[in-house]
C-alpha positions as CSV (number, residue, x, y, z in Angstrom):
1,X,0.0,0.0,0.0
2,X,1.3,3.3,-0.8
3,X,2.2,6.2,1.7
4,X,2.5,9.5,1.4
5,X,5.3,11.4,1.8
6,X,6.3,14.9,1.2
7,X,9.6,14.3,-0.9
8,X,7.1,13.2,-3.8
9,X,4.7,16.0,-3.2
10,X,4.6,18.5,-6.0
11,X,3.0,22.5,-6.2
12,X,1.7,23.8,-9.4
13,X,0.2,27.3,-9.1
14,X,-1.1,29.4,-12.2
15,X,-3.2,32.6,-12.0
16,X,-6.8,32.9,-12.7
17,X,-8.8,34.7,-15.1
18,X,-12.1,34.1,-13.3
19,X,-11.9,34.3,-9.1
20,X,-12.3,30.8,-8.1
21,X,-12.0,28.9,-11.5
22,X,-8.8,27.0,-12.5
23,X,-7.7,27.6,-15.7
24,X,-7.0,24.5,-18.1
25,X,-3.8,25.4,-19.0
26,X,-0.3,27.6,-18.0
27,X,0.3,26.3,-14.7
28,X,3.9,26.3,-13.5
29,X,5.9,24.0,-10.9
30,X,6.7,26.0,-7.7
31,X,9.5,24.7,-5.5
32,X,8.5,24.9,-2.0
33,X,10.0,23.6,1.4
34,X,6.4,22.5,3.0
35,X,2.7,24.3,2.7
36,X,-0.1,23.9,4.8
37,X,-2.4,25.0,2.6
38,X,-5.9,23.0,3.3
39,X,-9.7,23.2,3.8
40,X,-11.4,22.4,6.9
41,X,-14.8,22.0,7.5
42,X,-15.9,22.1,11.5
43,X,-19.0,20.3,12.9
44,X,-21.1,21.8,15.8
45,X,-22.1,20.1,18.7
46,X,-26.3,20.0,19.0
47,X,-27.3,22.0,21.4
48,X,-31.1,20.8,21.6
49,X,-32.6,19.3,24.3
50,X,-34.8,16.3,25.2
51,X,-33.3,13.7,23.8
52,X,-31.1,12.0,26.7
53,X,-28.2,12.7,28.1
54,X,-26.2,11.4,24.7
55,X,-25.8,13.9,21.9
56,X,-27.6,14.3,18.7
57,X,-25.4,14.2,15.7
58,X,-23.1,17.1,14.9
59,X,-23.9,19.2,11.7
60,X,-21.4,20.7,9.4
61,X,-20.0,24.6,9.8
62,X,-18.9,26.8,7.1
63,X,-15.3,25.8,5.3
64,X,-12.0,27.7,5.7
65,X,-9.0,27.2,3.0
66,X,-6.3,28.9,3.6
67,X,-2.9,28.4,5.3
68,X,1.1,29.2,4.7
69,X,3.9,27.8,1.9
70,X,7.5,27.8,2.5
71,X,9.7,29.2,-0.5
72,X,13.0,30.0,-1.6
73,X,14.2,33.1,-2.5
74,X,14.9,32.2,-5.9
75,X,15.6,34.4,-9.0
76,X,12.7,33.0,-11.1
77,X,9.5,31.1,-9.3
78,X,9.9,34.1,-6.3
79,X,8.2,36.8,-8.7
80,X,5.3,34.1,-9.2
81,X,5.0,35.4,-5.6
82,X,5.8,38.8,-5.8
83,X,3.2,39.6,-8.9
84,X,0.4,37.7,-6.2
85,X,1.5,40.1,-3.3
86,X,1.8,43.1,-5.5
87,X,0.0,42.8,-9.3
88,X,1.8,42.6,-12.4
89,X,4.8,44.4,-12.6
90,X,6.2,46.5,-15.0
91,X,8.7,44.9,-17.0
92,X,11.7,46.1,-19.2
93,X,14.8,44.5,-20.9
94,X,15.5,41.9,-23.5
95,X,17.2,39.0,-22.9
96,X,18.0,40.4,-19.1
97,X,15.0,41.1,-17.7
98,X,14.0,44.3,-14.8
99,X,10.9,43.4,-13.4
100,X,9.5,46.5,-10.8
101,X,6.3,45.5,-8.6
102,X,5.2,48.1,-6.7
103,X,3.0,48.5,-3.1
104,X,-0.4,50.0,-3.4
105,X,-2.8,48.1,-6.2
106,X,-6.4,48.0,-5.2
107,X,-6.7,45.0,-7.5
108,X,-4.4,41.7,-6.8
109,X,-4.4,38.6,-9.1
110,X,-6.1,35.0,-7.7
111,X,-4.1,31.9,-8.1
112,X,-5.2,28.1,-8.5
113,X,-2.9,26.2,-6.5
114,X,-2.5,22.3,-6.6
115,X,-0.9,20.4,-4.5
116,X,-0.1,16.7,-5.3
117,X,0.4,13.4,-3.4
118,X,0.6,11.2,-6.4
119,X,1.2,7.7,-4.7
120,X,-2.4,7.9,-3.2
121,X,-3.1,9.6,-5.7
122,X,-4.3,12.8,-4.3
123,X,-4.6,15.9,-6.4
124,X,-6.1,19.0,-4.1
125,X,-6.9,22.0,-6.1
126,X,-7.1,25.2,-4.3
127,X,-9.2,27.8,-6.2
128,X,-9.4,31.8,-5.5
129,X,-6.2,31.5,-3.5
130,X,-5.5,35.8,-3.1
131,X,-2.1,36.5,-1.2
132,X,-2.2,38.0,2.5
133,X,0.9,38.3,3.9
134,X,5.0,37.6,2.4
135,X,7.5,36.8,5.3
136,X,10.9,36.9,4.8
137,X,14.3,36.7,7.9
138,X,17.5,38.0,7.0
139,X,20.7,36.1,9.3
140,X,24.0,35.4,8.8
141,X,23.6,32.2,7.9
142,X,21.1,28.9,7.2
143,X,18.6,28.6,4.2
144,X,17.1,31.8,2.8
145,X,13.3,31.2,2.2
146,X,10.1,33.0,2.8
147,X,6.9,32.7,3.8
148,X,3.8,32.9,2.2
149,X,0.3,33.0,3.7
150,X,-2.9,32.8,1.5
151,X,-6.6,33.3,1.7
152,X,-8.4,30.3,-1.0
153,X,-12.0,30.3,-1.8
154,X,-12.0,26.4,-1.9
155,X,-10.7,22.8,-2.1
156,X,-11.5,20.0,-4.8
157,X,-10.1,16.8,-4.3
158,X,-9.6,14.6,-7.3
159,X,-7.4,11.0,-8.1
160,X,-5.6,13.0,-11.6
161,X,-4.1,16.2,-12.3
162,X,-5.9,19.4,-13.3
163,X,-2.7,20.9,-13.7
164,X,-1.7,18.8,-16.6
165,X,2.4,18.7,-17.2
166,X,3.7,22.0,-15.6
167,X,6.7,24.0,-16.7
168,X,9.3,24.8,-14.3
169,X,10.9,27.5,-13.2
170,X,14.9,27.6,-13.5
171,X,16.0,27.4,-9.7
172,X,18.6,29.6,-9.0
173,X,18.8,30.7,-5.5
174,X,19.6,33.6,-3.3
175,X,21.7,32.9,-0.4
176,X,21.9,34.9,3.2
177,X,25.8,35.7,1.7
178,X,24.1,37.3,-0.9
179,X,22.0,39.4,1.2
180,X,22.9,43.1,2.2
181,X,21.2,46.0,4.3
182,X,21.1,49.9,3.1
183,X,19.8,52.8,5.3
184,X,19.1,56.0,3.2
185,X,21.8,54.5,0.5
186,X,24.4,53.7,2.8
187,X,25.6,50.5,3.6
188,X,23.7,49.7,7.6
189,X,26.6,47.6,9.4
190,X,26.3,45.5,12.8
191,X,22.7,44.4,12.0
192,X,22.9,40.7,13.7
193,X,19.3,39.4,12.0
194,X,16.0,41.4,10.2
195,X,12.8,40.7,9.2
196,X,10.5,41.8,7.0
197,X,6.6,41.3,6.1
198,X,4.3,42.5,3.5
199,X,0.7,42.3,4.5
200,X,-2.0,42.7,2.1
201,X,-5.0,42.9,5.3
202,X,-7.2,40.7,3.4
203,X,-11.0,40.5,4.2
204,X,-12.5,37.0,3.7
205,X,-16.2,38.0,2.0
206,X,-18.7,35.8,3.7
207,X,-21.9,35.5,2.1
208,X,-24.3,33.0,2.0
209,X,-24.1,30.3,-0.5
210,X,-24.8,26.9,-0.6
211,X,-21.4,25.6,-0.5
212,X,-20.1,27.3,2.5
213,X,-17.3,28.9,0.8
214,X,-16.5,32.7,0.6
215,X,-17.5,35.0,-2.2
216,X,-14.0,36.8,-2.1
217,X,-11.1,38.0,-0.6
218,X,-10.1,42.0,-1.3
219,X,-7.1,43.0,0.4
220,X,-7.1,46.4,2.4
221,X,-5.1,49.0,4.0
222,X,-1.2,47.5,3.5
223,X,0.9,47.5,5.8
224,X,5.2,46.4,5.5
225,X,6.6,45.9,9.0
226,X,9.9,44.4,10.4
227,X,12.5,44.0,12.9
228,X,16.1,44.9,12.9
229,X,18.4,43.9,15.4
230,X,21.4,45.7,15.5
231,X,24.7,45.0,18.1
232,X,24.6,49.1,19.9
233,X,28.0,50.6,18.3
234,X,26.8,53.6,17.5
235,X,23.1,55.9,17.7
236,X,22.5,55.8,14.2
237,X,19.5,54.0,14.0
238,X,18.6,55.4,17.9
239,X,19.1,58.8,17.0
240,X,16.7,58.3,14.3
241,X,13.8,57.1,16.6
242,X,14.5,59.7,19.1
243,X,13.6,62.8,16.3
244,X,10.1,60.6,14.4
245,X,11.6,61.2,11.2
246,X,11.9,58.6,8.4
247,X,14.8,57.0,6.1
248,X,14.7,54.2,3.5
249,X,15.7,50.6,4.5
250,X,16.7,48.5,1.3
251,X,17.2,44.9,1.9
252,X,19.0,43.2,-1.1
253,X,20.4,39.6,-2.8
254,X,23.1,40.2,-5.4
255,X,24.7,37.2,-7.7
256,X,25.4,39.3,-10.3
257,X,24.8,42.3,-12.2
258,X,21.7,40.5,-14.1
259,X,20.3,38.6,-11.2
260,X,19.1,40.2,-8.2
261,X,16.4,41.5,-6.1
262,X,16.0,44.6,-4.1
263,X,13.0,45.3,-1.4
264,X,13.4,49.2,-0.4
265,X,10.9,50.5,1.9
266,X,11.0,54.3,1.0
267,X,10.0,56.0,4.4
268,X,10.4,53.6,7.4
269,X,9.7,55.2,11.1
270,X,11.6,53.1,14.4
271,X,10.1,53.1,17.4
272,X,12.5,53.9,20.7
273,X,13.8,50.5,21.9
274,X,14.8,49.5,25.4
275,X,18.8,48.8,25.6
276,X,19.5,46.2,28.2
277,X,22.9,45.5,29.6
278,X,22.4,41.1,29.7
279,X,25.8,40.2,30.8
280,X,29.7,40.8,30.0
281,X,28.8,40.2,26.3
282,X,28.1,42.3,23.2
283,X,25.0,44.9,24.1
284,X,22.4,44.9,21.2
285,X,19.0,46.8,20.4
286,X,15.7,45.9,18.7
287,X,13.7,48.3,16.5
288,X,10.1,47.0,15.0
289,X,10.2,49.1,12.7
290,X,6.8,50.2,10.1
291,X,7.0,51.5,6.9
292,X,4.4,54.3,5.2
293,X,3.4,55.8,2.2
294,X,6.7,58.0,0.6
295,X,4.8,60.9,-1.4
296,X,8.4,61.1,-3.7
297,X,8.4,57.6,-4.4
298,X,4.9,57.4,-4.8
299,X,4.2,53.6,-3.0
300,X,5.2,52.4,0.3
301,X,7.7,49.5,-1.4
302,X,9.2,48.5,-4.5
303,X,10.5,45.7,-5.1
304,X,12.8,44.7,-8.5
305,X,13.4,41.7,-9.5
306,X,16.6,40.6,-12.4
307,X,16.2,37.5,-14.0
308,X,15.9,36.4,-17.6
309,X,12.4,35.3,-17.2
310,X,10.4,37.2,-20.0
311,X,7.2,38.0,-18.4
312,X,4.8,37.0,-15.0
C-alpha cells in the first residue's frame, strides 16, 4: 500500500482569469520547502434538548481554506509570488530582464494552487487563493526562504491532475551571503538578523451560499513591518527614533549584475527600543520598525526583481 510522503509531493500554481475557477492550462511548478495550505470543515455540537443525556449528531459549519507555503528566494518562481503580493509588474529589458512591482494596487491577481500526493493519488486543487501576507528573515547564515500566507475560496479533491504537465521554473537561488542592508543608500553595518513582512489585510467575503465557501477575498489598508536587530556601536538607527523622522531601509540579494532582487521600503519610522545591559557580552538593540506611504516615491515598497524570465 502506498504512503505518502512529502519528498514526492509536488506545487503547481497558475493565475486565474475568473476568481475561483482553474484555468486548463499555463500552470507552472513551484519549489516549495512545506505548505499547509488546506480546507477544513468544522462540525457543531447539537445543542437541543430532550433527547437523553447522549448527543444528537453534529452538523457541518462553514469551510476555511487557507494556510502558509515555505519558499525559496529564488531568482525566477519568487516573482510568481511577488506579482500575487503586489500585481503585475512593470517589465523592461530583452534577454536580461527588470521586473518593478510596486506597493499599493487596489486589484491583486487570484491563483489556483494544486498540491499533489501522487502515490495515493491525491490531487487537491485550491481555487481563488489571493495572497495575504510575504515573510521573509535576514541572518548570517542557514537557508534563505520566505513565507507565504494565502486566503483560498475552496478545495477539490480529485485522483488525476488538473494541472496537466507544468513547466518549471529555473532554480537559482539567493543565499543569506548574498544578502545586504542599506539605510538611506548607505551600507547599515552591525545588523545581527532582520525581518520583513508585506501584508496585504485581506477580508474574507462571507456571504451566504450553498457551499459554504466565501465570495472573495479584497485586500485592504497594507501594511510592510519588520525587525532589525542591531549590536549598539553607534546611535545611528537610535538617533533616528529619538527625532520621528523617516529614512529608506533596502534589503537586497546580489549574484550578479543581471540577477538580483531589491525590497526598499521608502519611508520607514523606528520606534525607541529598550537597551539592556544582559551580561559581560556584546550589548544589542531591537527596532520593529513600520514602513508608510513615501509621497516622492509614490508607493510604500518597490520591489525589483533581475532575471531572464520574460514576463509574469
Amino acid at each position: 500500500m502506498a504512503r505518502a510522503q512529502g519528498a514526492r509531493s509536488q506545487l503547481a500554481a497558475a493565475f486565474e482569469t475568473t476568481y475561483g475557477t482553474a484555468p486548463a492550462s499555463g500552470f507552472m511548478q513551484m519549489p516549495f520547502a512545506s505548505a499547509s495550505l488546506g480546507a477544513e470543515q468544522p462540525l457543531l455540537a447539537s445543542e437541543l434538548l430532550g433527547y437523553g443525556r447522549d448527543p444528537l449528531a453534529p452538523i457541518k459549519d462553514a469551510v476555511t481554506a487557507d494556510g502558509d507555503i515555505t519558499v525559496p528566494l529564488d531568482a525566477e518562481a519568487f516573482g510568481f509570488w511577488l506579482k500575487a503580493a503586489f500585481g503585475a509588474p512593470t517589465t523592461t529589458g530583452t534577454t536580461n530582464k527588470t521586473h518593478t512591482f510596486k506597493s499599493g494596487s487596489w486589484s491583486l491577481p487570484s491563483m489556483a494552487i494544486e498540491v499533489a500526493m501522487p502515490e495515493i493519488p491525491r490531487f487537491a486543487m485550491y481555487t481563488g487563493c489571493v495572497l495575504d501576507q510575504l515573510s521573509i528573515a535576514m541572518q548570517r547564515s542557514g537557508l534563505l526562504t520566505a513565507d507565504v500566507k494565502l486566503v483560498a475560496q475552496g478545495e477539490t479533491v480529485a485522483t488525476s491532475t488538473a494541472a496537466g504537465t507544468p513547466t518549471a521554473y529555473a532554480l537559482q537561488r539567493f543565499g543569506h551571503f548574498n544578502g545586504a542592508i542599506k539605510r538611506s543608500g548607505t551600507a547599515l553595518g552591525n545588523i545581527v538578523s532582520a525581518d520583513l513582512t508585506y501584508a496585504n489585510n485581506v477580508e474574507r467575503i462571507e456571504t451566504i451560499r450553498n457551499d459554504g465557501r466565501i465570495d472573495g477575498a479584497d485586500p485592504s489598508i497594507a501594511a510592510l513591518t519588520g525587525k532589525i536587530d542591531v549590536r549598539f556601536a553607534d546611535t545611528t538607527l537610535m538617533d533616528q527614533a529619538l527625532n520621528g523622522t523617516a529614512a529608506s531601509l533596502e534589503f537586497s540579494w546580489v549574484i550578479s549584475a543581471n540577477v538580483s532582487l531589491t525590497i526598499t521600503a521608502h519611508a520607514v519610522y523606528l520606534p525607541r527600543p529598550r537597551v539592556e545591559i544582559q551580561g559581560p557580552q556584546g550589548i544589542q538593540a531591537s527596532f520593529d520598525w513600520q514602513a508608510a506611504y513615501d509621497s516622492v516615491a509614490g508607493q510604500m515598497c518597490t520591489v525589483v526583481l533581475k532575471n531572464q524570465v520574460g514576463n509574469y
